[in-house]
C-alpha positions in Angstrom: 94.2 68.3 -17.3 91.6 67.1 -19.8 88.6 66.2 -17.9 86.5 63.2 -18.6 83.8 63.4 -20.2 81.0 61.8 -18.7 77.8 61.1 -21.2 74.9 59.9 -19.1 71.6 58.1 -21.6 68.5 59.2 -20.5 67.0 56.6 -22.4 67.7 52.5 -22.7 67.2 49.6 -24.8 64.3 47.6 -24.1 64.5 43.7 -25.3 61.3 42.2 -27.3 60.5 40.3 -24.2 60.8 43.5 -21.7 58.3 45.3 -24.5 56.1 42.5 -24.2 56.1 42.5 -20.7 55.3 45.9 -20.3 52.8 46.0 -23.1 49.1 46.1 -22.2 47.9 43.7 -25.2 49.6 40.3 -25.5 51.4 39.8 -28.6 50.8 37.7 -31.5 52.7 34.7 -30.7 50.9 34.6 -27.2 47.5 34.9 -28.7 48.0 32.1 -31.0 49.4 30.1 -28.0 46.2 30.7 -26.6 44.0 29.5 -29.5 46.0 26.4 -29.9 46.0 25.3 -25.9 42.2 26.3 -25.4 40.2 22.9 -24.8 37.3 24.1 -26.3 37.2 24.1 -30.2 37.8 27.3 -32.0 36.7 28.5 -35.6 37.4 31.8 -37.3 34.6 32.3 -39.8 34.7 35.9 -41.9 32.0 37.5 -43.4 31.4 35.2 -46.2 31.0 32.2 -44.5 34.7 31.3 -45.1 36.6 28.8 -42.3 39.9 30.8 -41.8 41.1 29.0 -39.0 40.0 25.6 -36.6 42.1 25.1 -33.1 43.6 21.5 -32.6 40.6 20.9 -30.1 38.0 21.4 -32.4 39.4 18.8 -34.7 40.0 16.6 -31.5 36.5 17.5 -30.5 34.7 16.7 -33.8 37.3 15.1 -36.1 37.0 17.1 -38.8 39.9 19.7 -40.2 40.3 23.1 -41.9 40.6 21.0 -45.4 37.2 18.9 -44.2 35.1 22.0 -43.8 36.5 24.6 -46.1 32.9 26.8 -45.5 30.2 27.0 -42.5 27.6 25.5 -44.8 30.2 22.4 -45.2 30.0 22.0 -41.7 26.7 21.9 -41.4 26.1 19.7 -44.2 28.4 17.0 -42.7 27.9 17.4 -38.9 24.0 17.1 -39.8 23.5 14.8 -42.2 19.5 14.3 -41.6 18.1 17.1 -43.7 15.3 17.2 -41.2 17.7 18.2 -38.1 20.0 20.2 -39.9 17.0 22.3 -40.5 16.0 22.6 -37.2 19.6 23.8 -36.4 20.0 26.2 -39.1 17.1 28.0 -37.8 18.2 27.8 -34.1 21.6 29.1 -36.0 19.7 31.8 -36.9 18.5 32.7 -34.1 22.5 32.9 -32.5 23.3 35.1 -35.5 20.6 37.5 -34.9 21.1 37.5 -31.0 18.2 36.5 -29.8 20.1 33.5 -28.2 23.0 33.5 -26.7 24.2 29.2 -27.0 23.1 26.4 -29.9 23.5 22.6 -28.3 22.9 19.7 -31.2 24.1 16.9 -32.1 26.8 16.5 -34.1 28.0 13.7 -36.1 31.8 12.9 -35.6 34.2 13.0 -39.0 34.4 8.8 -38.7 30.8 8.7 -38.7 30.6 6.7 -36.0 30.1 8.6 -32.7 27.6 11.3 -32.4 28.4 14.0 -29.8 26.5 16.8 -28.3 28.1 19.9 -28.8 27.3 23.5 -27.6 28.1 26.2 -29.7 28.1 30.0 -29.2 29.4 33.0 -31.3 31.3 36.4 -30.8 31.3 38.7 -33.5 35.3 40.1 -33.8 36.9 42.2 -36.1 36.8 42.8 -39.5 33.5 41.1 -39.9 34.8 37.8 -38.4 33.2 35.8 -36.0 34.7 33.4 -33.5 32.6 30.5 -32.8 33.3 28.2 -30.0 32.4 24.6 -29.4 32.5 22.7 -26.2 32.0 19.1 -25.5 28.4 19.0 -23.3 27.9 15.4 -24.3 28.2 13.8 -20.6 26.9 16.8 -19.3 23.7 16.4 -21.6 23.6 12.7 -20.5 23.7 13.7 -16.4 20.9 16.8 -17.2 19.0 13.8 -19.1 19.3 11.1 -16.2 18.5 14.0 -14.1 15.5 14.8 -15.8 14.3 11.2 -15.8 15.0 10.8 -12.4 13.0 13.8 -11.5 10.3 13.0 -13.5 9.8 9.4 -11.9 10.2 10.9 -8.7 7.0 13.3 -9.5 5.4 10.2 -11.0 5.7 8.9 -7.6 4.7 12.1 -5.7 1.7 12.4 -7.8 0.9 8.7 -7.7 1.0 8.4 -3.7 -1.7 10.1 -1.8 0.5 12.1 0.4 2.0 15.8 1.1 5.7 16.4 0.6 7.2 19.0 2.6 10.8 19.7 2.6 12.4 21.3 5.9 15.1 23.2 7.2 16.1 22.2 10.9 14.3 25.3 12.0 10.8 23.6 10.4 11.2 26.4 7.4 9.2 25.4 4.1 11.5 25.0 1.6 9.7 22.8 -1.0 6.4 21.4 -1.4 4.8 18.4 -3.3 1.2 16.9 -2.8 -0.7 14.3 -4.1 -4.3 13.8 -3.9 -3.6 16.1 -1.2 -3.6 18.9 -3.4 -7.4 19.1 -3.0 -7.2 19.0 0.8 -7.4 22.7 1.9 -4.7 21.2 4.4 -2.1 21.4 1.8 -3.2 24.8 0.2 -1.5 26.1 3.8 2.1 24.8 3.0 3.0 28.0 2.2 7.1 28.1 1.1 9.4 30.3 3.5 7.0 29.8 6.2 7.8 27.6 9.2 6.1 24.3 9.6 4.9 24.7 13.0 3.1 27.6 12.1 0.6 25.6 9.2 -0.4 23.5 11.7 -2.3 23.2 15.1 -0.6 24.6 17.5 -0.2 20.8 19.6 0.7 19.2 16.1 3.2 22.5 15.5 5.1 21.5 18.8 5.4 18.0 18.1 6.4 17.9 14.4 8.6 20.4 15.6 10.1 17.7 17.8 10.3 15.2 15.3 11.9 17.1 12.9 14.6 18.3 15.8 15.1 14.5 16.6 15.5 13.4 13.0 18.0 15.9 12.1 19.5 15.3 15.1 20.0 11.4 15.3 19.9 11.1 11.7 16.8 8.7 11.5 13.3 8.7 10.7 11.1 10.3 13.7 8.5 7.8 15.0 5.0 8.7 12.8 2.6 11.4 14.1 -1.1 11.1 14.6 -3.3 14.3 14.3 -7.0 15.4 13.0 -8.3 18.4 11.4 -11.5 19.8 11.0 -12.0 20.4 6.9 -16.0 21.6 6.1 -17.5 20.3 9.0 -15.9 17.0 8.9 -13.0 15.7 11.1 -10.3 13.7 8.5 -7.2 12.1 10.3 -3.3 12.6 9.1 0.0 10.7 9.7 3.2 12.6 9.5 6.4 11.1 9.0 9.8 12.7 9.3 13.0 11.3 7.3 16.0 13.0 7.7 18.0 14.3 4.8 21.4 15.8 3.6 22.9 19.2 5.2 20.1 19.4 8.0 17.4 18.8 6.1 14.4 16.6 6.3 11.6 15.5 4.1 8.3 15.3 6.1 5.2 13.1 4.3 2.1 13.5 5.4 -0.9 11.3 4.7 -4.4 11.5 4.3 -5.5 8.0 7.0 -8.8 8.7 7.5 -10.2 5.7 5.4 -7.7 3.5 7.7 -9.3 5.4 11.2 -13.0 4.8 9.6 -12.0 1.3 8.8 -10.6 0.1 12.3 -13.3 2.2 13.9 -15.6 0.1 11.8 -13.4 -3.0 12.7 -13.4 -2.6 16.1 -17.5 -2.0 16.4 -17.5 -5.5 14.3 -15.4 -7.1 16.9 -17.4 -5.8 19.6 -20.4 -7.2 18.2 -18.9 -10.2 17.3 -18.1 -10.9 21.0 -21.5 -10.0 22.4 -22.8 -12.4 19.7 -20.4 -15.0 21.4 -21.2 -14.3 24.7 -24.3 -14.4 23.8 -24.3 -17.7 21.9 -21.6 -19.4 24.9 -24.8 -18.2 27.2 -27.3 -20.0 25.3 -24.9 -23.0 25.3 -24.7 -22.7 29.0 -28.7 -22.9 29.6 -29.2 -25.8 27.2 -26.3 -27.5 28.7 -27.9 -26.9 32.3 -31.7 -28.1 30.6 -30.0 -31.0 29.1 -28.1 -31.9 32.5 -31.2 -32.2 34.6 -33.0 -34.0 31.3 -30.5 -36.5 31.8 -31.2 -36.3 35.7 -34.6 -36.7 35.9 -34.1 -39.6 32.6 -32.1 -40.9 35.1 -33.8 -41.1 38.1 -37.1 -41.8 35.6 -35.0 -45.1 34.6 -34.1 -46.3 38.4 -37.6 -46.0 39.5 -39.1 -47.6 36.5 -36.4 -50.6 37.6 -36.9 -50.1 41.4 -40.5 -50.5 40.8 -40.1 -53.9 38.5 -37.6 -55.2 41.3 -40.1 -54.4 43.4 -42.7 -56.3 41.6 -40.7 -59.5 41.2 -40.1 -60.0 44.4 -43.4 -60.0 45.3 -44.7 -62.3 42.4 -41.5 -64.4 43.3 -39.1 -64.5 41.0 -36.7 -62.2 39.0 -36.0 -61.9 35.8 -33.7 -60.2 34.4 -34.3 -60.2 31.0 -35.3 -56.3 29.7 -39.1 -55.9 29.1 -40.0 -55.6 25.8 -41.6 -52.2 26.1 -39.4 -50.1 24.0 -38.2 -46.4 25.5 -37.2 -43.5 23.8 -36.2 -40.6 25.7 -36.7 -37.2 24.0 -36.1 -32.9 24.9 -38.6 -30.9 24.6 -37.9 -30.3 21.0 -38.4 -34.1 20.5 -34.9 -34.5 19.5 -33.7 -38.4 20.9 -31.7 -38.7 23.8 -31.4 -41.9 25.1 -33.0 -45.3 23.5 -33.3 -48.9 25.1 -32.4 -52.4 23.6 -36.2 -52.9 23.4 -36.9 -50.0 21.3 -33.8 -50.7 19.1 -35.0 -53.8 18.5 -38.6 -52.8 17.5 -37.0 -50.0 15.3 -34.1 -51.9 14.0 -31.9 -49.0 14.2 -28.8 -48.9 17.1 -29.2 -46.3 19.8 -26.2 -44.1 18.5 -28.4 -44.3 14.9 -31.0 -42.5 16.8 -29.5 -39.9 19.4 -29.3 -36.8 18.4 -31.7 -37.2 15.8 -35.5 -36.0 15.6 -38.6 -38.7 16.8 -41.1 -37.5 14.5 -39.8 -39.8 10.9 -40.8 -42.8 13.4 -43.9 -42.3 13.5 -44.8 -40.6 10.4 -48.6 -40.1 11.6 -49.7 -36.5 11.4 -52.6 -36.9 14.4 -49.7 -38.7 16.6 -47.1 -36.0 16.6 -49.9 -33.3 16.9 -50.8 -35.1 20.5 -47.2 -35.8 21.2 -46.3 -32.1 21.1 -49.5 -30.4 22.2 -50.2 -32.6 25.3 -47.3 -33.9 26.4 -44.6 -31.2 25.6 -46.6 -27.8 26.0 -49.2 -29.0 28.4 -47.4 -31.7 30.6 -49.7 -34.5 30.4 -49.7 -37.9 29.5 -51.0 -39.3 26.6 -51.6 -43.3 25.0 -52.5 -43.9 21.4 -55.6 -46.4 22.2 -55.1 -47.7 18.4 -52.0 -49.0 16.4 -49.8 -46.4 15.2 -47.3 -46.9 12.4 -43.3 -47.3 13.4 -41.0 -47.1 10.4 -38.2 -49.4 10.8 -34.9 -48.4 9.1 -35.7 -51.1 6.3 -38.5 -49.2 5.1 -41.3 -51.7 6.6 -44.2 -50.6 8.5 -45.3 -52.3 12.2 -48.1 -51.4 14.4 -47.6 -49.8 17.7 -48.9 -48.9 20.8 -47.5 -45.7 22.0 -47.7 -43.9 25.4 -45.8 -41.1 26.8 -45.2 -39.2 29.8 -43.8 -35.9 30.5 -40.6 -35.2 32.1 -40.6 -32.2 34.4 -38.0 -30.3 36.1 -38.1 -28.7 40.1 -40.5 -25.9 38.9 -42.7 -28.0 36.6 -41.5 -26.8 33.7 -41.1 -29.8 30.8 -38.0 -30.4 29.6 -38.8 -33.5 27.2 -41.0 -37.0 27.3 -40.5 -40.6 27.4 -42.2 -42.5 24.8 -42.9 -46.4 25.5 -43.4 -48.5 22.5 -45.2 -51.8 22.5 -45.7 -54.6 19.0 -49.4 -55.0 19.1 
């Protein structure tokens, strides 16, 4: 019996896409896959500044082809068209060749000349004296780090425009950032020191209760209600306000600010109110006396004027008859200042002025003479006696025209004796 023959490989065929499998480097096909699917742009320069090969997203990127930019100075010529800023990127170029930088961003001007886009470029040296540069598309990325920047710099604009501390908190009162003002030259602010905890830079009290604030804030998720607190800074007491905002992902912003002009000025305010109302009590006190002289002038005018009638009822009925027409002795009633009170139809008549022309205003303009008024004042109102001018003294009328008068006056005295004004009788001579 023949036996079979049994012929066992101890090797097998291996397909191309097994051997790729198990190969560690990917093949070519796969490479170039990878080159034409990467969405940054691609460019295979060699040693003498020959373009070998641009990746679909560079000319999707920029525009421009292999046939646009045969050589690297090409590229540079057309992507930069000021001479001025080509210059200033050949020399940042430099710098990437050389390695002392590792990325190149610049503008580049798109193959339709219309767009301009900001590209950032880097290069790794491969083999055989190639280079592979690569070009990404930072454009919006260089317009969010711009609007960043400006928004940053307005917001330090603002920090350094307002007079107050900035102090950014963990819930736990931790420093984590710190702006000031015209604080900056506070020695208050020198204490903000970064890591450290809030509570710990300030008085103790003040500690416990921003503390609180800032616990409450983070907590509720609104502002804390303000602080008040003083500190003693080379031998003078200054006054602070602190207000707690809260913030994103348990953070707060606390702002302190420097309120001891406000402080001064209310204390200052308040010692002006104070004085204004003694000066009104004062003044309503004053009013109350002179309104208590001028009542019992008017009393004493009063009981004055129903004696002087008692007394001429009196003397009608003994002479037998009664008239009742007003004696032509005209009466004006003054205060002690000689200011007119009360004026009869006899003395409006002499004067020719009405009795509310009069009240209220001064005696002396009628009767202009200088001897007159000094007797009027000296003996009647300081010494409380009675006094007659023997010859004709002038009355000015309210025309202007002159009439001779005899005057005589007579004190009016209160309870204690004390003078409180004068009559003065007028009569035509």
């Amino acid at each position: 019996m023949t036996g079979n023959t049994t012929t066992h490989n101890t090797g097998r065929e291996v397909s191309g896409v097994e051997a790729a499998r198990e190969s560690p480097h990917p093949g070519a096909d796969v490479c170039l896959s990878i080159l034409r699917e990467s969405p940054d742009g691609l460019v295979l320069v060699d040693d003498t500044g020959e373009c070998r090969y641009l990746n679909p997203a560079f000319t999707r990127i920029t525009g421009y082809t292999l046939e646009d930019i045969p050589v690297l100075n090409a590229w540079f010529e057309r992507a930069h068209p000021n001479p001025a800023y080509r210059q200033e990127v050949l020399e940042i170029w430099q710098e990437l060749v050389r390695g002392d930088r590792d990325t190149l961003v610049a503008g580049v001007v798109c193959r339709d000349g219309k767009k301009v886009r900001d590209i950032e470029l880097r290069r790794v040296p491969v083999g055989g004296g190639c280079s592979l540069l690569t070009l990404r598309d930072v454009t919006e990325q260089v317009l969010v780090e711009e609007r960043l920047r400006q928004t940053t710099s307005e917001l330090t604009a603002v920090i350094e425009a307002f007079p107050d501390l900035f102090l950014r908190l963990n819930a736990d009162g931790t420093i984590l950032d710190s702006r000031a003002g015209r604080l900056a030259e506070v020695s208050l602010a020198s204490r903000m020191l970064l890591g450290r905890r809030v509570q710990d830079q300030f008085p103790a009290g003040i500690g416990v209760a921003l503390l609180d604030a800032l616990r409450q804030a983070v907590r509720t998720d609104t502002p804390a209600a303000p602080l008040e607190f003083s500190h003693a800074e080379a031998g003078k007491v200054r006054h602070y306000e602190a207000r707690v905002v809260p913030m994103y992902e348990m953070q707060a912003m606390t702002v302190v600010r420097d309120i001891t002009e406000r402080k001064e000025a209310e204390q200052e305010l308040r010692r002006h109110r104070e004085h204004l109302e003694d000066l009104v009590a004062e003044r309503t006190a004053d009013l109350e006396h002179s309104n208590q002289r001028l009542r019992r002038l008017l009393y004493y005018i009063e009981m004055t004027e129903r004696q002087a009638a008692g007394e001429w009822l009196d003397s009608s009925i003994e002479q037998g008859t009664l008239n009742p027409a007003e004696p032509e002795e005209g009466r004006i009633t003054v205060d002690a200042s000689g200011t007119v009170l009360v004026v009869n139809r006899a003395a409006e008549r002499l004067t020719g002025y009405a009795g509310e022309e009069l009240t209220g205003k001064p005696l002396w303009p009628l009767l202009p003479g200088g001897d007159l008024r000094g007797v009027l004042s000296s003996v009647v109102l300081r010494q409380g006696r009675s006094a007659e001018c023997v010859e004709g003294a002038v009355l000015v009328r309210d025309d202007g025209s002159k009439r001779l008068v005899r005057v005589c006056a007579d004190p009016i005295t209160d309870a204690a004796g004390a003078v409180i004004g004068m009559v003065c009788m007028l009569r035509k001579q």
